[in-house]
C-alpha positions in Angstrom: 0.0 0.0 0.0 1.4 3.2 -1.0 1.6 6.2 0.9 1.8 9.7 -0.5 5.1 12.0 0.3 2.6 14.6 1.4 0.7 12.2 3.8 4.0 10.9 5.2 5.4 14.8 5.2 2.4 15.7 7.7 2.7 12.7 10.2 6.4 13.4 10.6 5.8 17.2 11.3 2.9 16.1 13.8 4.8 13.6 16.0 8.1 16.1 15.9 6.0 19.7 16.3 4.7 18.0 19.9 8.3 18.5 20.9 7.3 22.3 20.6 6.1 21.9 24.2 9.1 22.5 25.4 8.5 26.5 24.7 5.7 26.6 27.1 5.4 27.7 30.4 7.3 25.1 32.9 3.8 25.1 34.7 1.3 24.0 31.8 4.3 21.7 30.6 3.7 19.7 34.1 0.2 20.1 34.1 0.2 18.6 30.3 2.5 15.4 31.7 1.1 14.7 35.3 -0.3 11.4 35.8 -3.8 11.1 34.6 -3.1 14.5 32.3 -3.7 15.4 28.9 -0.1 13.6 27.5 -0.7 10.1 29.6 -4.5 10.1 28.6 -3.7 10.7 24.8 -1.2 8.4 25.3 -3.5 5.4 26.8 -5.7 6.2 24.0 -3.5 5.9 20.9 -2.3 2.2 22.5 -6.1 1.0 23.1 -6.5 2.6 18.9 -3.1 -0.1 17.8 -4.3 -2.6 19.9 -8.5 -2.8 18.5 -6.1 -2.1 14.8 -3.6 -4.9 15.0 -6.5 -7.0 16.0 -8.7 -6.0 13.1 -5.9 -6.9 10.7 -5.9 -9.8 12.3 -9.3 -10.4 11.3 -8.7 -9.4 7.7 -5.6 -11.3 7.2 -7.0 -14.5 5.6 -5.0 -16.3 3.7 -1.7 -14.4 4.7 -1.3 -17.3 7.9 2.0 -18.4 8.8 3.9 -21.6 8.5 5.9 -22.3 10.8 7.4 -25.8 9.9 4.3 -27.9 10.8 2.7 -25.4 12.5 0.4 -23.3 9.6 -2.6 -20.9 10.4 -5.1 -19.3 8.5 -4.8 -15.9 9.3 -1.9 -13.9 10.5 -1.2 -14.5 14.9 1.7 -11.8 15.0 -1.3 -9.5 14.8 -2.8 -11.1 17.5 -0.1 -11.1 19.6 0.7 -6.8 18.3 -2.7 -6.6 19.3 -2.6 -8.2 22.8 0.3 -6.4 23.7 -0.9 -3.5 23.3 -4.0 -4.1 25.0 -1.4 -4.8 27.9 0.2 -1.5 27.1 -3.3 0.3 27.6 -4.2 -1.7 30.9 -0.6 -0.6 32.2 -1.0 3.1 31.5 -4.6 3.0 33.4 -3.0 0.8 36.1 -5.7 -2.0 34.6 -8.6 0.6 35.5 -7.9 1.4 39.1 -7.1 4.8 37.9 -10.8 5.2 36.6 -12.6 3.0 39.3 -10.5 4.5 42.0 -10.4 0.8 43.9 -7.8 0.0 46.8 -3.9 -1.0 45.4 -3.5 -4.6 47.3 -0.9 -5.1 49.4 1.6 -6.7 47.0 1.7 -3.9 44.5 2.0 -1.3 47.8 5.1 -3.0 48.9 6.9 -3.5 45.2 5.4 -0.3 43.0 7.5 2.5 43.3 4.2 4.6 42.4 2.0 2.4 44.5 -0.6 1.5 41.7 -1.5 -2.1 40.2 0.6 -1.9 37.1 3.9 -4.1 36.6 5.9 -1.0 34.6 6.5 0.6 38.0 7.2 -2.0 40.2 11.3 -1.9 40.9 11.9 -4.5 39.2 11.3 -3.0 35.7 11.9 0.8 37.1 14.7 2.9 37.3 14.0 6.4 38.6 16.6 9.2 39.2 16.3 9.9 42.4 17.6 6.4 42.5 21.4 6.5 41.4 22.6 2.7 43.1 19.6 1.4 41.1 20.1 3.4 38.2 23.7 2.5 37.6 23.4 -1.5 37.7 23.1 -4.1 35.4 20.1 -5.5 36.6 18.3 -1.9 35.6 20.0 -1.7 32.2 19.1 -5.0 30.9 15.0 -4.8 32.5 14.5 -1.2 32.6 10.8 -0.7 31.0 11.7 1.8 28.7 14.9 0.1 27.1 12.9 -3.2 26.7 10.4 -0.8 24.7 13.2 0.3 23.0 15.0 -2.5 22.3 11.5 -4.1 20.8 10.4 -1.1 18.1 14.1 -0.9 17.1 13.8 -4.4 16.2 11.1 -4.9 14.9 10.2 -1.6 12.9 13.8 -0.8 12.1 16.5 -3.7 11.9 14.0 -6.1 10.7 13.0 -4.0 7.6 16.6 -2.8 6.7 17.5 -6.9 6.8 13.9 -7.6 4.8 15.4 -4.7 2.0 19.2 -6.1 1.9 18.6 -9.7 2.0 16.7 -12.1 0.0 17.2 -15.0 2.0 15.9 -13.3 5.0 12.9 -11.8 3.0 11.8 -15.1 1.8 12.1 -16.0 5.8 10.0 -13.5 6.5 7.4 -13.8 4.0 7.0 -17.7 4.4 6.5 -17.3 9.2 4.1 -14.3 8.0 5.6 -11.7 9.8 4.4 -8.3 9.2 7.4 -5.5 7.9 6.9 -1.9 8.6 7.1 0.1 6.3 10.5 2.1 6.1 9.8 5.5 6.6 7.7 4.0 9.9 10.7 2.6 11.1 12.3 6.3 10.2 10.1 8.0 11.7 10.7 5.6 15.2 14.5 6.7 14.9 14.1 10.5 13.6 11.9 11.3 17.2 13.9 8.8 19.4 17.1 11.5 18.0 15.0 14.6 18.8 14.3 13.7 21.9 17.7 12.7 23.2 19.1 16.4 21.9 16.1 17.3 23.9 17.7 16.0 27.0 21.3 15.9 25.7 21.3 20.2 25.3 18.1 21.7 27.1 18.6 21.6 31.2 14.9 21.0 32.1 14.0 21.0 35.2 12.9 17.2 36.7 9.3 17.4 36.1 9.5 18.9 33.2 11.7 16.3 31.9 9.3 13.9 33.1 6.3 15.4 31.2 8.4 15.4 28.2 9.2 11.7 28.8 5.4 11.3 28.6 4.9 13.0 25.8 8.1 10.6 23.8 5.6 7.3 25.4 2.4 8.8 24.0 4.1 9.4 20.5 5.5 6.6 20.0 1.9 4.8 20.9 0.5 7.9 18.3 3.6 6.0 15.7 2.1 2.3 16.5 -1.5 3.4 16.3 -0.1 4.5 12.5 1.3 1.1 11.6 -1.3 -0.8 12.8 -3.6 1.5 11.0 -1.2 0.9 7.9 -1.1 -3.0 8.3 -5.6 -2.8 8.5 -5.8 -1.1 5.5 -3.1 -3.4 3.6 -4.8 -6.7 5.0 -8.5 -4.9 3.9 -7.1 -4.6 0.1 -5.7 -8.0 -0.2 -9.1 -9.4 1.5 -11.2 -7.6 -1.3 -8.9 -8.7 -4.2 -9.0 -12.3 -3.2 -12.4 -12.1 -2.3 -13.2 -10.9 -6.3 
C-alpha cells in the first residue's frame, strides 16, 4: 500500500511539532505530563487505537497465515499477539482501571510499585528512577529497565528487521513464508528521527525534573500515536488484499 510524500510529510511534522512543548510555560508543561493528564490520557488512547487495529488486521488477514514448519494458520497471529500487547500497554497506562474506578492497590503492588498502583511498569523490578542513582547504575536496571525493553522491541522490529527484509533475500523469503508483518521504512524512520529529537532534547536543554518527566510522557504517548499509525497501515493493507482475493 502506498503512501503519499505529502501524507508521510504531515505525520512526521505532527509527532516532531509535539516537541514544541518544550516552549511553554514550565507550569502548563507539568500540568500537560502529570499522571492522569492530557499527555498520559492521549497516550492510553492511541495504545487501546493499535491494539483494537492490529486486531482488526488480524481479522482481515485470511490467507496471509504463517507456517511455521508444521505449525500453519489461516490468518496472521503476529497481529494477534501486536494486538494483545498493546492491550497490555493500555491496561498498564490505566493501572488495569484502578485509575478510573479509583479501587484500593493490594498489598503486593504497595510494597513493590515504586508509584503504588496495580501496574507491573512501575514496580522496581522494571523501574529505574533518578532519584535512584545505586539502582540506576546496575546491570540489573540496564538489561529490564521498561523503557529500554520498549526500546529494544520497536528498534527491532520496525527498524532492523525491515533494513534486513530490503538487503537480504534470504531473509525476505524467511520473513514472507512465518508471515511476519514488515513496517514500512519511513515507519521505522520516523521511530528513529523522534527517538534522536528527543535525546538532543535532553542531551542540550537543562529541564528541570518534572519537566523532563512530562516530556518523557509525551516521547511514550508518541510513540503509541507512531504504532497506532502502523497498525492503521497494516488494516488497510490486509483490507485490500481481502477484497482482491475475495473478487
Amino acid at each position: 500500500m502506498k503512501i503519499s510524500f505529502l501524507k508521510i510529510a504531515s505525520i512526521y511534522l505532527i509527532v516532531l511539532g509535539t516537541f514544541s512543548i518544550i516552549f511553554f510555560d514550565n507550569n502548563e508543561i507539568i500540568a500537560l505530563g502529570t499522571e492522569n493528564g492530557p499527555i498520559e490520557i492521549l497516550g492510553a488512547i492511541f495504545f487501546l487505537l493499535a491494539a483494537s487495529l492490529f486486531i482488526a488486521a488480524y481479522i482481515y488477514s485470511s490467507n496471509a497465515g504463517n507456517k511455521l514448519r508444521r505449525f500453519n494458520t489461516h490468518k496472521n497471529l503476529f497481529y494477534l499477539l501486536l494486538g494483545v500487547l498493546f492491550l497490555v500497554c493500555f491496561a498498564e497506562e490505566i493501572s488495569w482501571g484502578q485509575r478510573i474506578f479509583n479501587w484500593e492497590t493490594p498489598e503486593l503492588f504497595n510494597q513493590i510499585n515504586l508509584q503504588k498502583e496495580t501496574n507491573l511498569h512501575n514496580i522496581w523490578l522494571f523501574d529505574s528512577t533518578e532519584s535512584d542513582s545505586s539502582r540506576k547504575s546496575t546491570m540489573h536496571t540496564m538489561l529490564f529497565n521498561m523503557n529500554r525493553l520498549f526500546a529494544i522491541f520497536w528498534l527491532s522490529f520496525c527498524v532492523i528487521v525491515p533494513i534486513i527484509d530490503r538487503f537480504s533475500l534470504r531473509m525476505r523469503n524467511f520473513f514472507k513464508t512465518i508471515g511476519l508483518p514488515i513496517t514500512p521504512l519511513w515507519i521505522g524512520m520516523l521511530f528513529v528521527t523522534h527517538a534522536i529529537v528527543f535525546q538532543i532534547i535532553y542531551s542540550f536543554i537543562d529541564l528541570p525534573h518534572d519537566v523532563r518527566n512530562s516530556v518523557n510522557e509525551l516521547k511514550e504517548s508518541n510513540y503509541a500515536f507512531i504504532f497506532t499509525i502502523l497498525a492503521y497501515y497494516e488494516l488497510r493493507r490486509n483490507c485490500k488484499q481481502s477484497d482482491f482475493l475475495s473478487k
